[in-house]
N, C-alpha and C positions, 0 to 999 in steps of 0.2 A: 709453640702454641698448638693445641689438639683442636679441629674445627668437624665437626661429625655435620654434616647436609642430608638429611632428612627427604628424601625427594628427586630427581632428577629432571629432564626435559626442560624447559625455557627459562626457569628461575635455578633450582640446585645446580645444571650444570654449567651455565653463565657464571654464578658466586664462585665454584669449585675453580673455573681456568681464573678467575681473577684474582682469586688468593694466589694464584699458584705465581702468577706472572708478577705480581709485586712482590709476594713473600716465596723466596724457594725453602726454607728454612722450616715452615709453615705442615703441621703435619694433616694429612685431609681424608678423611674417612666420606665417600661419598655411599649411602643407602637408598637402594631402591628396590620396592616390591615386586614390581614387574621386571622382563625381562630387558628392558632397553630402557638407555638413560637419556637419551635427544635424538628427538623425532620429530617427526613435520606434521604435525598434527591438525592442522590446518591442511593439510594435504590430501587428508586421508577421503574424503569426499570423491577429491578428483583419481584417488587412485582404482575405486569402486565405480567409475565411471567410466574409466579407461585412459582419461587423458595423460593421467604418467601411468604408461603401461609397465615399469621393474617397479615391483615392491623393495626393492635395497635403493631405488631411490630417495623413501621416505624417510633415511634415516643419514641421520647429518653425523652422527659419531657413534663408531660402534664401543662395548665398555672395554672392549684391549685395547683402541688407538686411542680413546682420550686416555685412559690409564698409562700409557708408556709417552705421551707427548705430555702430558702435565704433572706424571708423578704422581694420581691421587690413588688413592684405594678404592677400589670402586667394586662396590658389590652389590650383584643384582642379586634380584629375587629373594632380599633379606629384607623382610617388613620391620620396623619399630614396633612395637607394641607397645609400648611403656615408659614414658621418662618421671625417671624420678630425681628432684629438682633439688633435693636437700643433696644426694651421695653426687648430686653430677656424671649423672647414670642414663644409658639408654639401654634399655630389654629387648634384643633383635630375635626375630624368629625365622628361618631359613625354610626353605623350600622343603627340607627331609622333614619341617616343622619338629625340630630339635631348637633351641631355645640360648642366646648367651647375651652377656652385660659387655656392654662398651662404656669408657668414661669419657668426659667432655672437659674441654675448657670453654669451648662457644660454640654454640647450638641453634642452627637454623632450620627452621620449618619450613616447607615449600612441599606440599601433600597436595596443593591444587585445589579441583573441586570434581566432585561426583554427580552421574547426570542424576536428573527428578526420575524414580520411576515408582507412582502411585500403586496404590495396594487394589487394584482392580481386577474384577474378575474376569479373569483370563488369561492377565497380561503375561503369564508365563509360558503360554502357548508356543509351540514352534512358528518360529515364524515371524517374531516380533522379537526387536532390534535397538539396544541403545548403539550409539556411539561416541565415544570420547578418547579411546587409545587402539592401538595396534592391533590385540587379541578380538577386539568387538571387529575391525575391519575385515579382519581374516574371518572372522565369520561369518558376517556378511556376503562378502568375496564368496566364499564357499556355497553358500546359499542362493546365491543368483545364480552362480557356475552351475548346480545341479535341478533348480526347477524352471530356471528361465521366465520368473515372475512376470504380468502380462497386466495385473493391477496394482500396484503400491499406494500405501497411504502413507504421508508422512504428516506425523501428529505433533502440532509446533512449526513456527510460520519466522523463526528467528533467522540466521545467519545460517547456522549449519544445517536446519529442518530445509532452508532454501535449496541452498548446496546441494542437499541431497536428493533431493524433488529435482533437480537439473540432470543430476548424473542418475540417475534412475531413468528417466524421460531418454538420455540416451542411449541406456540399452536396452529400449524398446518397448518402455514400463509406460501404460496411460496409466496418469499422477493424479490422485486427490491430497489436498494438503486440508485441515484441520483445526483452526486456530481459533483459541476461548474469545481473543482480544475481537475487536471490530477491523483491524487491519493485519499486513508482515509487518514485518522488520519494526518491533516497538521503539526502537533509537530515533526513530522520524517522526514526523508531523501525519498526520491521516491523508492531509491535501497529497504531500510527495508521495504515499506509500500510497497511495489512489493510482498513481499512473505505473508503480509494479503490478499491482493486480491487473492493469491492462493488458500489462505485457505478457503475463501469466495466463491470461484468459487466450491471448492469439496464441500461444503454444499450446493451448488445448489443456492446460492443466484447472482441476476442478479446484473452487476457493471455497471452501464451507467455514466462513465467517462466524463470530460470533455461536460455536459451535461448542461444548465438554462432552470427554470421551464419558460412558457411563459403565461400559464392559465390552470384551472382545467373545467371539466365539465362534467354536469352529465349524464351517459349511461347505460340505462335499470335501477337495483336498484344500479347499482356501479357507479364508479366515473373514470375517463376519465386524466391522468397528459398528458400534451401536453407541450414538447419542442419547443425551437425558432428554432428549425430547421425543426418541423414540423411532428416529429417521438411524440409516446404517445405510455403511460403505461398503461392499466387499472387497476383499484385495485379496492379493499371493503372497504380500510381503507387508511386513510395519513395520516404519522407524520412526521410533519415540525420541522425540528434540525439542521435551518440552521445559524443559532449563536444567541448569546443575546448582547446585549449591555448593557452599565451602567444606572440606573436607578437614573439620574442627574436631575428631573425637579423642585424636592425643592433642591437642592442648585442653580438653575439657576434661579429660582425665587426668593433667597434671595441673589443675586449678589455676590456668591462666584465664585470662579476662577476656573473654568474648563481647565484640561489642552489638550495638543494638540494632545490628541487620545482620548479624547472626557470624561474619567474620570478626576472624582473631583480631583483637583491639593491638596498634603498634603506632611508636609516637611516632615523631618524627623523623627519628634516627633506625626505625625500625623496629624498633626493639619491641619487645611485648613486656608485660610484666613485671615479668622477670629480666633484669637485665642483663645477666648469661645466655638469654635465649631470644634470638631476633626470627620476624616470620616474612614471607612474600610470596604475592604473585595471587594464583586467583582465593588464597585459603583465609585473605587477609583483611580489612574495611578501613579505606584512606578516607580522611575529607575529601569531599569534594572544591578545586579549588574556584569555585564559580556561589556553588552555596554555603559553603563551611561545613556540611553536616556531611557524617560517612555514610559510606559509598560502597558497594561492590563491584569488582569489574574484573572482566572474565578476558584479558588480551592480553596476548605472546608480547607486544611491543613493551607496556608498562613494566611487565615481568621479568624481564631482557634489563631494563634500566634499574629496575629494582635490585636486580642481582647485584648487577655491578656495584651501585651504589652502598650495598649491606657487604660487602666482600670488605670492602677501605673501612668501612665503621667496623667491624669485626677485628682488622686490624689494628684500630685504634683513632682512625680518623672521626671526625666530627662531622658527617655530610647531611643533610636535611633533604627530604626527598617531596619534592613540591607537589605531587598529585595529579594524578592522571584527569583529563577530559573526556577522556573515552572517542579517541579519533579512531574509524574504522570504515573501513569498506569490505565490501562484497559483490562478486559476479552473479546477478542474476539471470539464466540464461543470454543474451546477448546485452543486455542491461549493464550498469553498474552504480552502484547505491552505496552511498557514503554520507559521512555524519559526524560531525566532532562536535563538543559543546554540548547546550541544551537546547530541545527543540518546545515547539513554546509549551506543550501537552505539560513536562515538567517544570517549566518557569511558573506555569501555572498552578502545579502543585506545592512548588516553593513559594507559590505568596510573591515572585516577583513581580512586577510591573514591564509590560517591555511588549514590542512592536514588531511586527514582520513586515519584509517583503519578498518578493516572487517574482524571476523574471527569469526568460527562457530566450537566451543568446545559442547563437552556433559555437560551434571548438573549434572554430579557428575560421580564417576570411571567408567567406559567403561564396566568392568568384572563385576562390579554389576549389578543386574535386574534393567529396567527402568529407564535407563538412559536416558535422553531425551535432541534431539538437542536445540541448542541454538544460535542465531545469533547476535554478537555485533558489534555493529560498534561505535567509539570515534572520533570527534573531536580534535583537538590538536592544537597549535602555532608552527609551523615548525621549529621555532629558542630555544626558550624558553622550549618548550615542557607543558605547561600550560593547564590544561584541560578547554577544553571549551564545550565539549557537550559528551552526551551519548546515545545510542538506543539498544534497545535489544525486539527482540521479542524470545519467546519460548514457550516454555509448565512450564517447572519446575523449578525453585530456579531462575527464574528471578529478583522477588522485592528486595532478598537481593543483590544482584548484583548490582541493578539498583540505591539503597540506597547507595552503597558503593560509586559510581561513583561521585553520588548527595554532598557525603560528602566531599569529592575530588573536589568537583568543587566549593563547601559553598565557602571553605576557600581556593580560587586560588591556590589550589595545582596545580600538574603537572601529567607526564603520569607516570614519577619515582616515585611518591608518591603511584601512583595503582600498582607496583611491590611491593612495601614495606609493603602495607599492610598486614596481618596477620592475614588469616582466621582459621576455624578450621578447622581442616579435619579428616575427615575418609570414606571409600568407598561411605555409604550410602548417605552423604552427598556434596562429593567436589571431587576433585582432588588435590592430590599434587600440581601440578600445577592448580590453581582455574584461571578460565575464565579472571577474573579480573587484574590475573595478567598476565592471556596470554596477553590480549588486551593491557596491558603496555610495556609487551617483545616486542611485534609487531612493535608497533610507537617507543622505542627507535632505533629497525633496520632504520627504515624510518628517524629517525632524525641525526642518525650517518651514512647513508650514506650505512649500510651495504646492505640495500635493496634498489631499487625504484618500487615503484607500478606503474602499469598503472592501470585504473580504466574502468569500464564496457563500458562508452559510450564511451571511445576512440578505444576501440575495438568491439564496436560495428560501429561506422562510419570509421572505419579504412580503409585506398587504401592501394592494398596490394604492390604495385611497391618498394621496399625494406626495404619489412617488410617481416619478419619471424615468423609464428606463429606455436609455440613447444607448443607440448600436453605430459606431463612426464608421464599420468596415465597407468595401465596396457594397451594391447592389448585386452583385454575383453571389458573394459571399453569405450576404443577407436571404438568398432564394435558398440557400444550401440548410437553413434551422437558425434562429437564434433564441432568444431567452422570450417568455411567454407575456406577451403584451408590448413588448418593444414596437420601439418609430426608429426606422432606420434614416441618418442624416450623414450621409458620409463624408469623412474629415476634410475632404478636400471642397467639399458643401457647404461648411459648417458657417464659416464668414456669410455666407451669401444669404443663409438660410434662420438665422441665430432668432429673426423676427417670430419664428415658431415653435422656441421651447418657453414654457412656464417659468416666469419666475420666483413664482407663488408654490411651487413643490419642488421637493426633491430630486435632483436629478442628478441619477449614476449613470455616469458614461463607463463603457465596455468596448473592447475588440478582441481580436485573434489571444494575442500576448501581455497585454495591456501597454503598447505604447502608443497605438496612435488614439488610446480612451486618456492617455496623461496628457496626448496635445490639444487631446478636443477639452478637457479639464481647463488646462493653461489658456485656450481662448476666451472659454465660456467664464473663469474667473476674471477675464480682464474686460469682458462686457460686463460689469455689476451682475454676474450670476454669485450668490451667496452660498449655494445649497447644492456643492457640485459635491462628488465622492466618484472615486474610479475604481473599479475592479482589479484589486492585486492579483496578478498572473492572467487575466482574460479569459475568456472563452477556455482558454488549454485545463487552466485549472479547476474551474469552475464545473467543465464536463466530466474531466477526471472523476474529479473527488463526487459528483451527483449521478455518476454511471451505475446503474445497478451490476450486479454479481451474476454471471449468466453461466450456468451447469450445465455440461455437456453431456449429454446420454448416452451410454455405452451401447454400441451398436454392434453384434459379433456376429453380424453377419456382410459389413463394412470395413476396410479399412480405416477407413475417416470416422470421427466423429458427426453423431448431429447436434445441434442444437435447443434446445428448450423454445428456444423466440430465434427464428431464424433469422438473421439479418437479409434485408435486401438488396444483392449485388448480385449476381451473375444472373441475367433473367432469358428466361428460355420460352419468350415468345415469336422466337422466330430460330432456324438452323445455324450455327455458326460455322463458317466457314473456315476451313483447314488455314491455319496460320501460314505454311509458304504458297496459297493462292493468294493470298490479301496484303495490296501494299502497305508496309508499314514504315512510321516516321517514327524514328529513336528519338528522345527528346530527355537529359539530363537538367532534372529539378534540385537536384541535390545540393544541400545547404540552404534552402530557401525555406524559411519562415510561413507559415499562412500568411494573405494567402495566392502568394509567391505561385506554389504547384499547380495549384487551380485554374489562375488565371492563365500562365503558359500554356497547359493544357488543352483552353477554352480559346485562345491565339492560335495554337496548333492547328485545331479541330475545325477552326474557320477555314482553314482553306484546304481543308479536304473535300475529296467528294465520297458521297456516300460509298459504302462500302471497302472503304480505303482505313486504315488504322492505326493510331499511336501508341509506342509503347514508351511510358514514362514513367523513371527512375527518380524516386524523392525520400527522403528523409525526414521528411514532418510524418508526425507519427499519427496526425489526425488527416491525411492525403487521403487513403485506401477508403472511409467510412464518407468524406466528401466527394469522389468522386464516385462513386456507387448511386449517391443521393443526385448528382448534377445527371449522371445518365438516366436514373428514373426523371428526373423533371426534365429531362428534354429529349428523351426518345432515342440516344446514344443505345449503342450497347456493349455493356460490361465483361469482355471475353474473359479474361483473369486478375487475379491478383496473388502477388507472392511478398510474402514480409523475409526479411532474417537478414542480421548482421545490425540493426536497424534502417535497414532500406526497403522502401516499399516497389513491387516490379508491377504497372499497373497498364493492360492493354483497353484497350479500348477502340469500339469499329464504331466508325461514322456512320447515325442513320438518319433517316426523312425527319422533320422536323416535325414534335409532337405537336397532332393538334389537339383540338377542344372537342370534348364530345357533345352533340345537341342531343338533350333529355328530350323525347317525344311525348306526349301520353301514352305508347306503345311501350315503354323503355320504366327498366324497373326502377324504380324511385326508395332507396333505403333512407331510412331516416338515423342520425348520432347523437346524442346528447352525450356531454360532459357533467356530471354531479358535481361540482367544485364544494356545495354547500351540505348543510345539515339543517338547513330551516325547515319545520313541519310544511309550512306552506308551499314554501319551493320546491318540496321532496312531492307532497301530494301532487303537483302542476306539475312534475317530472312525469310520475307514471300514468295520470292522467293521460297528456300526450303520447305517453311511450304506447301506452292501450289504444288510444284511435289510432293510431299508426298503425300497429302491429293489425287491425283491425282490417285493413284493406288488404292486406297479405302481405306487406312490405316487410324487408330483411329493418330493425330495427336493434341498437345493440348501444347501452349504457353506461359510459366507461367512469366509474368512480374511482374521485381522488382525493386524495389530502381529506376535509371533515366530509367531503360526501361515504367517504369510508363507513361511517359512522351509522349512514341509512340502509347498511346493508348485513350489520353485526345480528348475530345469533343472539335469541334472548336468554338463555342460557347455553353458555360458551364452555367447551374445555378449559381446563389450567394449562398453562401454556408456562414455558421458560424466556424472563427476562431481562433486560440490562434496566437498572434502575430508569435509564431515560423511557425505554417503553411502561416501567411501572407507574412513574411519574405521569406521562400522556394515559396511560388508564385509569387514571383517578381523574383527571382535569375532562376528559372527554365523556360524551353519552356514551353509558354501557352497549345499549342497544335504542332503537330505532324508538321504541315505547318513553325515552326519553329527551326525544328532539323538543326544541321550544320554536315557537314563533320568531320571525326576524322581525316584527314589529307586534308592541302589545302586547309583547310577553309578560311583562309585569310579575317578572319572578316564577316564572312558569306556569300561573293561571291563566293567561292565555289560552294556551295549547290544552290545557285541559276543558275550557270551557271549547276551543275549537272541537273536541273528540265528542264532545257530551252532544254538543248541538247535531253536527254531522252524524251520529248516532241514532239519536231522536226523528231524524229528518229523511231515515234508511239509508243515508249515504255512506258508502264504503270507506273505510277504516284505511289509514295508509298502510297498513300490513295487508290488506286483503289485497290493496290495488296494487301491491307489489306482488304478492301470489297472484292474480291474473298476470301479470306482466311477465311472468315465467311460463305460466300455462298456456300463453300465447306464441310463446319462443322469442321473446323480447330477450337478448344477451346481454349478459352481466359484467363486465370484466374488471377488475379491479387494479387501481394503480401498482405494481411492484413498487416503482421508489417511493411514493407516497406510503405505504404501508413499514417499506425500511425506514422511512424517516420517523414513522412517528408510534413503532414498534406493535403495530396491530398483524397479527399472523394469522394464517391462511384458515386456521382451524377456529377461527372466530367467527368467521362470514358464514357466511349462506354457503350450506352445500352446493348448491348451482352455480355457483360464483367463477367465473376464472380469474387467473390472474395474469396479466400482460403488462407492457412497456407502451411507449410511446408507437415504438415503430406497429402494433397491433391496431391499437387507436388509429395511426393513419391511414392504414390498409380499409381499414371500416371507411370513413371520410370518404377514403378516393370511389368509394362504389356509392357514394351516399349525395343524393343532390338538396337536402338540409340538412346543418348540423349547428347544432343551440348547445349555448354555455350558459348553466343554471349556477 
């Protein structure tokens, strides 16, 4: 038998040793366009980065040693051009690009897939970079080696756009990444791809979200990326990683049957078509075996099984090839991010029905050194209990986790089959209770009824008119921020204290991780509370995924970055004192959960005296942002902080305990208002006040959120670029301020207009005027960042005078402010 392999690298040259090792008899023409036929392609990131510093590393067989160890033919740098299906013929064309016919008995395709590179202007510039094989790395390589790029943009937020945003970052490249979607890594949930943008954001790398490239171009010797909305990056270097497609133009030129995601259609035995001619690997479109409908998938592993498997059917075997899930991971800087299954974004697009949870256990026993967090969340069938997806980001023992889950999901197990499983354990290694099987205890609550979750965005868009939002965590923890309107009742209160929650509303309990909002749950449901719902994943998840996107500004005349919205931690109202004049207490938090760090911390710090200092080592990844915040609320101060490896190194010097300041009549009195609303009346009684304030000469300053956004739009606004959710919010909302109504006696909007007509008639100022004083007077405007991401209204809508800030802005105002009113 004549077997011609079409291809090389993880599919042809896998099938080629496999005929060879069953069949010696077997004659094997292997063709490959390029120069090398199995390569680590997956590699090639880390080889441009430096981590495998030989480039002959990267290559797992060169074409003389697989040729003399399996006997195949193997000729590089001979492309196909042609098969034709009737003579059992393929038309090769050679590197001299001289041209000859090969005949076949069985014919396998394996061409892969080619990256995306759009027809933009520019994009041909020096300087800008696909990568998918060997010849793109070498030029790459060569291109860093001689200008020593200083900005990189990598456009595309997947697996390898990550990769290479890491190894760029290490040879010394400040990274903007790029990405149309709203998050990285599409294989995941938004919630878990919320806490890599975290980690992204500490390493200093820029996230420009929700972002299309519109043309490149060149400025001074660098290079210029320009969005459709008119905003640009500059860099030294671009790498476009913004997908690949199947590389289908010989079988569409040999009228095989392409299926309808654009890979070669192949039944179950391989085959396409024709059945002389079998295909695999990324050129190909399986079912999926979770929804039945084909699939793309772009991994060295299914590729590898593939082979082997089309190698025995080529021979004659009958082997059925069950379908990939798409199990995958990736290093994201010290991170690591993995996913098998569907995560719910697609269950949702399939029309399935099905339930998540989220919980954030250590990798192994708590009282061991190094223990490091870990965030799972599972997919599930709400009836059944059926596993359909898995995510986990962490630092440590994620891939065997994430393997376990994968096996679990091969063979349509369920959430009861990840209880059942049976890991090993010992300190260094697991926990008694292992992750996996927490994550299975979790969804049987949820399937039996014994819990019900509520989930981040329903408390994040939540009205609070009878709703109850319980905070179980310490009182410490409680002073550090919680969710906006909360009663904090702490779990270990809760019995004593039960006489104080409503039974007549809703009430979502929360903490740290969400376990001890499942115990206060489990209490409050066995006191006759009816209307209880807990926060899947807690606090951790919850801030995650509601963290705004903060851009760092290129600053060349710093080493460091600054910030957009500075964060509040190192504060330099007072000299710090040389680190070996200051006693310091070491203090290992590591492995400890919120809010485990904290409290240690705050045990520590009690029996210091002033001027005396801790430095304490933890691995919750929200430690470095609370203790920042306990030093402002109590007059500590914040020497340093260092993150990497996922550990946080956090010093801090003991100071006088803060007091209260006494507001004198001699002492400046600012005034704050919150806008939460859009009601004409509430907005006019806003700037009202804002005007007699500002009127005494006081620092007075506005912070609009959520529909107060609404009182501060442009009456004719720019066109703006958006995600149907913000087109959607621009149709449902006031365009502008001229269309607010009454919160009472609106009657369809004649209210508010009889309110204008009369206060008109009456010479009283117009709510647009009395906001044009309230500028003229230097009354500040600032507008919510995440309110504005949530409900897609952009910067270039508002009021030129307008800023735009975060929370920590707003509280900076507060703390100088001795009234502040929530309208």
């Amino acid at each position: 038998m004549k077997v011609i392999i079409i291809g090389g690298v993880a599919g042809g040259a896998t099938t080629a040793a496999r005929i060879r090792r069953v069949d010696e008899a077997a004659e094997i023409i292997l063709l490959e366009k390029g120069k090398y036929i199995s390569y680590a392609n997956c590699g090639l990131p880390y080889y441009i980065g430096g981590v495998i510093e030989e480039r002959e590393k990267l290559f797992v067989q060169t074409p003389e040693a697989f040729s003399t160890r399996f006997r195949v033919d193997v000729r590089t740098e001979n492309e196909v051009i042609f098969i034709d299906r009737k003579r059992k013929t393929v038309t090769v064309r050679r590197s001299s690009e001289d041209t000859y016919q090969e005949s076949y008995d069985k014919l396998l395709i394996s061409t892969g897939a080619s990256p995306v590179r759009p027809p933009l202007p520019g994009i041909d510039l020096n300087g800008i970079f696909t990568l998918r094989n060997v010849a793109d790395t070498d030029r790459i390589k060569e291109y860093i080696n001689t200008h020593a790029p200083r900005r990189a943009v990598v456009i595309g937020a997947g697996f390898i756009g990550l990769e290479m945003a890491e190894n760029l970052h290490a040879q010394g490249a400040k990274v903007s990444i790029v990405e149309m979607g709203n998050q990285v890594m599409a294989p995941i949930d938004f919630s878990m791809a919320s806490l890599v943008h975290q980690h992204l954001m500490e390493k200093g790398v820029n996230l420009y979200l929700e972002q299309a490239v519109a043309s490149f171009e060149r400025e001074g010797k660098g290079l210029k990326v320009i969005f459709k909305n008119g905003q640009s990056v500059p860099a030294d270097i671009v790498i476009l990683s913004i997908g690949v497609r199947p590389e289908t133009n010989l079988a569409r030129a040999a009228e095989l049957t392409i299926g309808e995601t654009g890979g070669i259609a192949v039944n179950d035995y391989l085959q396409t078509s024709d059945e002389s001619i079998y295909a695999i690997g990324d050129a190909i479109e399986f079912r999926h075996p979770i929804t039945g409908k084909p699939w793309l998938n772009y991994l060295a592993g299914p590729a590898n099984r593939q082979g082997r498997i089309v190698a025995d059917n080529i021979l004659g075997a009958k082997i059925p090839y069950e379908g990939s899930i798409g199990t995958s991971i990736a290093k994201v800087f010290d991170l690591t991010v993995a996913s098998t299954g569907l995560p719910g974004k697609r269950l949702r697009q399939a029309e399935i029905d099905y339930m998540s949870s989220t919980i954030h256990p250590a990798s192994h026993a708590g009282y061991y050194p190094n223990a490091m967090p870990m965030s799972i969340k599972i997919t599930f069938d709400k009836k059944t209990g059926r596993l359909y997806g898995g995510q986990i980001v962490g630092y440590d023992g994620v891939d065997k986790r994430i393997d376990e889950i994968a096996l679990v999901i091969k063979y349509k197990g369920t959430i009861y089959d990840l209880m059942k499983v049976e890991q090993a354990y010992a300190p260094p290694f697991s926990s008694a209770k292992d992750p996996v099987a927490l994550a299975g205890y979790v969804a049987e609550d949820i399937i039996s009824g014994r819990t019900r979750p509520a989930y981040w965005r329903e408390l994040r868009d939540i009205e609070m008119e009878n709703k109850f939002l319980l905070d179980v965590r310490t009182q410490d923890e409680f002073s550090l921020g919680t969710l906006p309107g909360a009663v904090n009742i702490p779990l270990d209160e809760l019995r004593d204290r039960i006489a104080e929650l409503p039974k007549d509303k809703m009430i979502y309990t929360f903490c740290a991780v969400g376990l001890r909002g499942y115990l206060a749950y489990r209490i409050l449901t066995q006191h006759g509370f009816e209307k209880v719902r807990n926060l899947s994943g807690g606090l951790k998840t919850y801030r995650a995924a509601t963290a705004p996107i903060i851009i760092h500004e290129e600053n060349d005349n710093e080493t460091d970055e600054t910030t957009v919205r500075q964060e509040a931690t190192v504060q330099a109202s007072k000299p710090v004192a040389p680190v070996e004049t200051a006693k310091t207490i070491r203090v290992d938090a590591c492995g400890l959960q919120c809010p485990g760090p904290i409290l240690k911390m705050k045990k520590t710090m009690d029996m210091l005296a002033s001027g005396e200092r801790v430095e304490i080592t933890a691995t919750d990844p929200g430690f470095p942002r609370d203790a920042a915040a306990w030093c402002n609320s109590t007059g500590n101060q914040l020497v340093s902080k260092e993150s990497s490896g996922g550990k946080s190194v956090i010093v801090i010097e003991k100071g006088e305990p803060k007091s209260c300041n006494i507001v004198t009549s001699c002492d400046s009195k600012g005034k704050t208002f919150i806008m939460f609303s859009d009601d004409l009346d509430k907005a006019l009684a806003t700037f009202v006040l804002a005007n007699g304030a500002a009127a005494t000469g006081q620092k007075v300053t506005i912070f609009f959120t959520f529909w107060g956004l609404n009182v501060i739009k442009k009456l004719h606004k720019p066109k703006t670029e958006k995600d149907i959710f913000g087109k959607m919010f621009g149709m449902m909302l006031p365009s502008s301020s001229g269309k607010l109504k009454l919160s009472k006696m609106s009657m369809g909007g004649i209210g508010g207009k009889m309110m204008r007509y009369i206060m008109n008639k009456k010479g009283i100022d117009s709510l647009e005027s009395l906001r044009q004083q309230a500028l003229e007077n230097g009354v500040e405007f600032i507008a919510c960042q995440m309110s504005m991401d949530v409900m897609g209204v952009k910067q270039e809508e508002l009021l030129d005078e307008v800023t735009v800030g975060g929370v920590a802005t707003y509280m900076e105002r507060a703390d100088n402010a001795n009234v502040n009113l929530f309208i």
